[in-house]
C-alpha positions in Angstrom: 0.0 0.0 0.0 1.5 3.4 -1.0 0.6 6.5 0.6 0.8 10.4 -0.7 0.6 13.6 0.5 -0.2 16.7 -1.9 0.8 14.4 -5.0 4.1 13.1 -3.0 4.7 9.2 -2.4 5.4 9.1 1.2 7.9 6.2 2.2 9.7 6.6 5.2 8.9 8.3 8.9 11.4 11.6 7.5 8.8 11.9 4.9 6.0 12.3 6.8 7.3 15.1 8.8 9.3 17.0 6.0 5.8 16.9 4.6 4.1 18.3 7.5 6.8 21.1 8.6 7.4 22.0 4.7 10.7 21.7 5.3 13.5 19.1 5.5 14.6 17.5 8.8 18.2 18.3 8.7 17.4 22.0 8.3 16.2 21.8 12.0 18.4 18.9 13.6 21.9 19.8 11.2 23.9 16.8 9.8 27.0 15.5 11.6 30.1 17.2 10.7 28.5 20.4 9.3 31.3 23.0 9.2 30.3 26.4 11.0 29.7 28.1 8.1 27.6 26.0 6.7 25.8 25.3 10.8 25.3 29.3 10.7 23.8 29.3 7.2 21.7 26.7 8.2 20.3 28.5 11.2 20.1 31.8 9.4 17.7 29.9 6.9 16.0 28.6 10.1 15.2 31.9 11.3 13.7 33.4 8.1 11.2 30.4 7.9 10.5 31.2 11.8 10.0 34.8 10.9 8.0 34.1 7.6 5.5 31.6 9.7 5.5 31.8 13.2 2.9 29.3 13.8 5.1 26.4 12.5 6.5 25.4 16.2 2.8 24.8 17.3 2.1 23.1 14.4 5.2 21.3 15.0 4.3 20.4 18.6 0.4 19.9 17.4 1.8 17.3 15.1 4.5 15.6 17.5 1.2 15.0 19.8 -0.7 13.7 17.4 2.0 11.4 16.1 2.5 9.9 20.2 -1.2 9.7 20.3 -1.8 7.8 17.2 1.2 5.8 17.8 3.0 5.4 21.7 -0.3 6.6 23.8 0.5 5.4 26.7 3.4 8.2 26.9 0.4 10.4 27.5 -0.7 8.1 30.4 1.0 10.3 33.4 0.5 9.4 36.9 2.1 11.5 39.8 5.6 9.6 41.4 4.7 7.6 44.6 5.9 9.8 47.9 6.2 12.9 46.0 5.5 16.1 48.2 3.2 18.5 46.9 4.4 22.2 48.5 1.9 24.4 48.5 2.7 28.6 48.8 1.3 30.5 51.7 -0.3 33.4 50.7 2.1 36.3 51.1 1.4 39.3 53.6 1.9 42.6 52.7 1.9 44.0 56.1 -1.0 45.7 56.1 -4.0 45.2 58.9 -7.0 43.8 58.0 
């Protein structure tokens, strides 16, 4: 079974998200042994795609939820750690007579 987006074959995991951020992976996580001028281009292109949409991290996280949802949700499944103290702030006092 083959699956597309927008008229693309999609046939890894890298696919999928490349597709959904519009951009490619490496332009986010750098390749190993980038030299620094080619790490600060990469982030200076990073920045003007940040500028021209700043919605894309949400959409980024929106998608990295759905993703653990559809496929690992029992990461979502959080229960508080056994003898964990909850500390609860007094109210602070500003001197004044009530």
């Amino acid at each position: 079974m083959r699956t597309y987006i927008g008229g693309h074959e999609v046939v890894s995991d890298t696919d999928f998200v490349e597709l959904a951020l519009g951009t490619p992976v490496e332009l986010w996580l750098g390749v190993e042994g980038e030299s620094e001028m080619e790490r600060a281009a990469r982030l200076d292109a990073a920045r003007d795609i940040l500028a021209d949409n700043p919605d894309l991290p949400d959409r980024v996280s929106q998608i990295a939820a759905e993703a653990i949802e559809a496929f690992a949700p029992e990461l979502f499944n959080v229960a508080p750690l056994a003898g964990a103290k909850v500390r609860r702030r007094q109210p602070r006092r500003n001197g004044l007579a009530a």
